[in-house]
LUMMIFI-138971 format. One record per atom (N, C-alpha, C, CB): residue in three letters; atom name; x, y, z. Coordinates in steps of 0.05 Angstrom, whole numbers, plus 32768, in hexadecimal, padded with zeros to 4 digits. Glycine has a CB too. Layout:
<recs>
REC    aa   at   east   north     up
REC   ALA   CA      X       Y      Z
...
</recs>
This chain:
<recs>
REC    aa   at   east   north     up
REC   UNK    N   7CD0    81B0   7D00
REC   UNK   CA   7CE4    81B9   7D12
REC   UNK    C   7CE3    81AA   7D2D
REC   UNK   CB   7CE2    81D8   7D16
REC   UNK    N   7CD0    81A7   7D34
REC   UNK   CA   7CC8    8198   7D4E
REC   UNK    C   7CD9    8180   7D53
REC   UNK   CB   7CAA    8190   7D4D
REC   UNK    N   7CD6    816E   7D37
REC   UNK   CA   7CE8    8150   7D3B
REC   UNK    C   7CFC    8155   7D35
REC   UNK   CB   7CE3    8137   7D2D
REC   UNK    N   7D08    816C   7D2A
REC   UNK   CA   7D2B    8173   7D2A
REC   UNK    C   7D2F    8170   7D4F
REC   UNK   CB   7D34    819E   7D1B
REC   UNK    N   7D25    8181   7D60
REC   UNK   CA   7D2B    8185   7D76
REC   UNK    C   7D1E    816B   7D91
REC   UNK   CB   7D21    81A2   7D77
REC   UNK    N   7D0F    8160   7D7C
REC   UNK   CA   7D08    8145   7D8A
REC   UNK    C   7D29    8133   7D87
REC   UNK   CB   7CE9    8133   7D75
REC   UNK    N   7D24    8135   7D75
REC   UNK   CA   7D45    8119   7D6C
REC   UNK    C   7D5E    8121   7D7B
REC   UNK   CB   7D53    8119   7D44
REC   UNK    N   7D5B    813C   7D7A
REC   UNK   CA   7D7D    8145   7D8D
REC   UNK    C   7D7F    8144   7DAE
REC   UNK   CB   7D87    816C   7D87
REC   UNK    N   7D5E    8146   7DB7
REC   UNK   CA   7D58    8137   7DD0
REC   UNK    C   7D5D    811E   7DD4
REC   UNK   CB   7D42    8138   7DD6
REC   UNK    N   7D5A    8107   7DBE
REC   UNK   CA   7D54    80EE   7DC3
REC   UNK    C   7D77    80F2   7DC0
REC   UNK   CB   7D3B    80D9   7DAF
REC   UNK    N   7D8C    80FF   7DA7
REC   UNK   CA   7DA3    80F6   7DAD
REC   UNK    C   7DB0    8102   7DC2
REC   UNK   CB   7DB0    80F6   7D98
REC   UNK    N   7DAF    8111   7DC9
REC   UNK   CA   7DC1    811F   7DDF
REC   UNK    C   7DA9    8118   7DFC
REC   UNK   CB   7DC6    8149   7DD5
REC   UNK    N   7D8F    810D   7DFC
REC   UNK   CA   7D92    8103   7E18
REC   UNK    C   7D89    8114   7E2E
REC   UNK   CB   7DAD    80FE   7E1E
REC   UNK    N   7D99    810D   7E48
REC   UNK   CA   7D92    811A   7E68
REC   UNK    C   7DA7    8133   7E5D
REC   UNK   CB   7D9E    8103   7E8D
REC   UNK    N   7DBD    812F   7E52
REC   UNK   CA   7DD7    8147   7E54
REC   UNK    C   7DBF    8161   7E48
REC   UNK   CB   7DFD    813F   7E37
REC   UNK    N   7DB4    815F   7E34
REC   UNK   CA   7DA5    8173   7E2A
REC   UNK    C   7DB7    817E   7E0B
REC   UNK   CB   7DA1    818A   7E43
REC   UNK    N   7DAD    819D   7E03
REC   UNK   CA   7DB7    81A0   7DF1
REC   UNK    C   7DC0    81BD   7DED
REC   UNK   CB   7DA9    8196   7DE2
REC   UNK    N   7DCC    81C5   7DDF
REC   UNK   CA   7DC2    81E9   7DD3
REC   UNK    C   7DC7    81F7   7DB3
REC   UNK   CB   7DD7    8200   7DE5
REC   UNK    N   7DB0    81FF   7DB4
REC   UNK   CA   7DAA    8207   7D9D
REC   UNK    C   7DBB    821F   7D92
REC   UNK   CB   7D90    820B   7D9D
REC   UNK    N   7DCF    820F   7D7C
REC   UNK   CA   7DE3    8220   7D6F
REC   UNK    C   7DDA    8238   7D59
REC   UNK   CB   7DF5    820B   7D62
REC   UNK    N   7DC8    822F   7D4D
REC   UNK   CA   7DC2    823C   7D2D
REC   UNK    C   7DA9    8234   7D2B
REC   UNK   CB   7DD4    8232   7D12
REC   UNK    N   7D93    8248   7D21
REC   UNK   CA   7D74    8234   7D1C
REC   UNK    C   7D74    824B   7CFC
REC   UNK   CB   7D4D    8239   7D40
REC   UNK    N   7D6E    824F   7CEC
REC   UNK   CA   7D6E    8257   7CCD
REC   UNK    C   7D4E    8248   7CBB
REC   UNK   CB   7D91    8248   7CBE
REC   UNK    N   7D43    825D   7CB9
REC   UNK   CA   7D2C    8258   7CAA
REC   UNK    C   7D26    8266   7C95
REC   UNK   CB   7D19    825A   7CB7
REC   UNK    N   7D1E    825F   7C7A
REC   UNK   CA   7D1C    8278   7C69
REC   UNK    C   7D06    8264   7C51
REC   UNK   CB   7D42    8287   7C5A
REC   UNK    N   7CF3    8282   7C43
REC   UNK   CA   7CE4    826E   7C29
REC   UNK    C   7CF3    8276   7C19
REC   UNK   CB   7CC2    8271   7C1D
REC   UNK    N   7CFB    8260   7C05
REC   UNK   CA   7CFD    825D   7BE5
REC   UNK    C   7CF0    825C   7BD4
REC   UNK   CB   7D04    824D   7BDE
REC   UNK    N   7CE4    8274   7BC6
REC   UNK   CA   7CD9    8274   7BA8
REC   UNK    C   7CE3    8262   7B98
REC   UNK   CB   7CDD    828D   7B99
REC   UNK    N   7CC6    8257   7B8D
REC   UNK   CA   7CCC    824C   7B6E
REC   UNK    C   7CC0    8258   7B5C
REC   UNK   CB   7CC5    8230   7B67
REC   UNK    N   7CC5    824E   7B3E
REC   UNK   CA   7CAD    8259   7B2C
REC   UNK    C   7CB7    824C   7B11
REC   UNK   CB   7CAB    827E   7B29
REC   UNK    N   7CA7    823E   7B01
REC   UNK   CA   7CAD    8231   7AEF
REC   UNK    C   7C92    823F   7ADA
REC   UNK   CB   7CB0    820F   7AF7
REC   UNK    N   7CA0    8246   7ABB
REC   UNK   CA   7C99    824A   7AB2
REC   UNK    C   7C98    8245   7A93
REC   UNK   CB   7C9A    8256   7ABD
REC   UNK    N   7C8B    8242   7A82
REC   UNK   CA   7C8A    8228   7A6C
REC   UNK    C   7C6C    8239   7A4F
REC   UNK   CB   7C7A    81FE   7A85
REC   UNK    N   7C7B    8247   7A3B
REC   UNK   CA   7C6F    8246   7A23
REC   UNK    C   7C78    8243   7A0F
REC   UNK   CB   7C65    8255   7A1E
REC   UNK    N   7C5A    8238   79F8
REC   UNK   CA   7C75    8234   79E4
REC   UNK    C   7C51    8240   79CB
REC   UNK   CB   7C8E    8202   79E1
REC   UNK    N   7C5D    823D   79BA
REC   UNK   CA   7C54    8250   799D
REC   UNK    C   7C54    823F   7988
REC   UNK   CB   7C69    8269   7992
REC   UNK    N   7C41    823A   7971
REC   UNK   CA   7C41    8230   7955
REC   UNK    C   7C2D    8230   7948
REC   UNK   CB   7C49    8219   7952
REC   UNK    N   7C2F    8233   792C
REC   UNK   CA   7C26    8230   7921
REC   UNK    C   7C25    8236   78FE
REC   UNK   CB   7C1C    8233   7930
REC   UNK    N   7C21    8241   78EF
REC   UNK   CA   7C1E    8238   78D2
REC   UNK    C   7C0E    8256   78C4
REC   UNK   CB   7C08    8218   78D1
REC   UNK    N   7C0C    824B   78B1
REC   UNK   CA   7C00    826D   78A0
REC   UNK    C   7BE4    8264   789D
REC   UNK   CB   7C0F    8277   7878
REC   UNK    N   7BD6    824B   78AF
REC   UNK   CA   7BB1    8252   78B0
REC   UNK    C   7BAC    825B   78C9
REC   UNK   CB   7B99    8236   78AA
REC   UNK    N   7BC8    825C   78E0
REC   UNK   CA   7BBA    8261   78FB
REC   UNK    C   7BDA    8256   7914
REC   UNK   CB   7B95    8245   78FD
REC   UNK    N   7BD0    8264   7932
REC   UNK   CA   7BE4    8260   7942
REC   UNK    C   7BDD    8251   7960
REC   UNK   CB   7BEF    827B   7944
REC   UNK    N   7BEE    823C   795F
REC   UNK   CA   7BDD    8234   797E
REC   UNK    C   7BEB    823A   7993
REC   UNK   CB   7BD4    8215   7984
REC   UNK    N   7BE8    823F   79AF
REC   UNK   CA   7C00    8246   79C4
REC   UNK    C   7BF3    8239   79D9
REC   UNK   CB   7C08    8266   79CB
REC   UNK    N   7C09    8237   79EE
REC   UNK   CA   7C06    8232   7A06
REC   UNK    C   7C13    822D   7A19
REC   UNK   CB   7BFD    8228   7A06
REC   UNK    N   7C06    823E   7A31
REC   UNK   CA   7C1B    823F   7A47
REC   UNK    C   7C17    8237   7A6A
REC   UNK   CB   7C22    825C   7A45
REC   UNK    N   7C2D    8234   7A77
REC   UNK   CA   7C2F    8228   7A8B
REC   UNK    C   7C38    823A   7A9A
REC   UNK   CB   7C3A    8213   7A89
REC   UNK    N   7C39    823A   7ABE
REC   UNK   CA   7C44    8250   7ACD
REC   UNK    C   7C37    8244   7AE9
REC   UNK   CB   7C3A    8272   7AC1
REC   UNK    N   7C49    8245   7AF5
REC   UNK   CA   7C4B    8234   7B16
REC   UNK    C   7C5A    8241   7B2A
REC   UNK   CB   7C59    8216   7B16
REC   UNK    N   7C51    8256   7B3D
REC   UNK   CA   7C5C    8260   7B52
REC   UNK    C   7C56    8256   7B6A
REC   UNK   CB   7C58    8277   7B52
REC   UNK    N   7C6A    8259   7B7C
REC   UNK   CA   7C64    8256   7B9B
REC   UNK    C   7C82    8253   7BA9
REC   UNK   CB   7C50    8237   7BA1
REC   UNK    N   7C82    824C   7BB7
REC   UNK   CA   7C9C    8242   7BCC
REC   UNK    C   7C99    8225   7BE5
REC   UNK   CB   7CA2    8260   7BE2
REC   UNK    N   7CAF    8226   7BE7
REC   UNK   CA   7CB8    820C   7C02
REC   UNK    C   7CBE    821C   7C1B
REC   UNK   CB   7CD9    81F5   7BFB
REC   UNK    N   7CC5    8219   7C36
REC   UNK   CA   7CCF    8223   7C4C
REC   UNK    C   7CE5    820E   7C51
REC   UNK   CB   7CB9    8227   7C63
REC   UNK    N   7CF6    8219   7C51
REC   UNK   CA   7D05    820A   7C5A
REC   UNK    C   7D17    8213   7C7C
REC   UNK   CB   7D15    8205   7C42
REC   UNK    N   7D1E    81F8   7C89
REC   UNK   CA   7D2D    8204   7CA5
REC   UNK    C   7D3D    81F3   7CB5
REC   UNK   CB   7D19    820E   7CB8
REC   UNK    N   7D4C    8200   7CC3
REC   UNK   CA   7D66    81EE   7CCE
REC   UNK    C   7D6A    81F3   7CE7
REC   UNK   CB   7D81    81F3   7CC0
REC   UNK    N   7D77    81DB   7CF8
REC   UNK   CA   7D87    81E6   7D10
REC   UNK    C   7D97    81E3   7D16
REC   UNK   CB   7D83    81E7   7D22
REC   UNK    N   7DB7    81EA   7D26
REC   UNK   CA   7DCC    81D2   7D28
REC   UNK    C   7DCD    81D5   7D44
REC   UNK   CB   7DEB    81D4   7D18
REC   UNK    N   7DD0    81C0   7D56
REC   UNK   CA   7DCF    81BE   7D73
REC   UNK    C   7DE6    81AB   7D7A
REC   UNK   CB   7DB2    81B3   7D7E
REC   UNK    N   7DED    81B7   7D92
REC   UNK   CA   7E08    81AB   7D9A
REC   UNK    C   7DF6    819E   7DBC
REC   UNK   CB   7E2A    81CB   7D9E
REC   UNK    N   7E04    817C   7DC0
REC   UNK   CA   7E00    8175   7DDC
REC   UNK    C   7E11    8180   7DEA
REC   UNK   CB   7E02    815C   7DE2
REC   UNK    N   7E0C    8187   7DFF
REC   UNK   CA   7E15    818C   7E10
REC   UNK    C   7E24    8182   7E22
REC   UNK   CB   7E0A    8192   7E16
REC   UNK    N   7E3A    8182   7E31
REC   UNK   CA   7E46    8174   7E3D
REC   UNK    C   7E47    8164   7E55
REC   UNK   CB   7E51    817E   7E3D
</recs>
């Protein structure tokens, strides 16, 4: 977030800026993966499963005049 508000300094300058909208939120993931086989001496399986999330975040800033 820091070099979002670095860069709108460097574009907008001495005029300055103001902060319109700043929006932050986490996004869950989760991927999940089994599968099954086998035959009339026996069955093999196996499975997969991966949780967590990203953060994601935004700002929109207007220069100032």
């Amino acid at each position: 977030m820091n070099v979002c508000f670095e860069k709108a300094g460097e574009i907008c300058g001495a005029r300055g800026y103001d902060l319109l909208n700043r929006e932050g939120q986490v996004i869950p993931m989760g991927v999940g993966n089994a599968s099954l086989s086998g035959n009339a001496y026996g069955y093999q399986g196996q499975a997969f499963a991966y949780s967590g999330a990203f953060n994601s975040k935004s700002i929109m800033v207007r220069c100032r005049d």
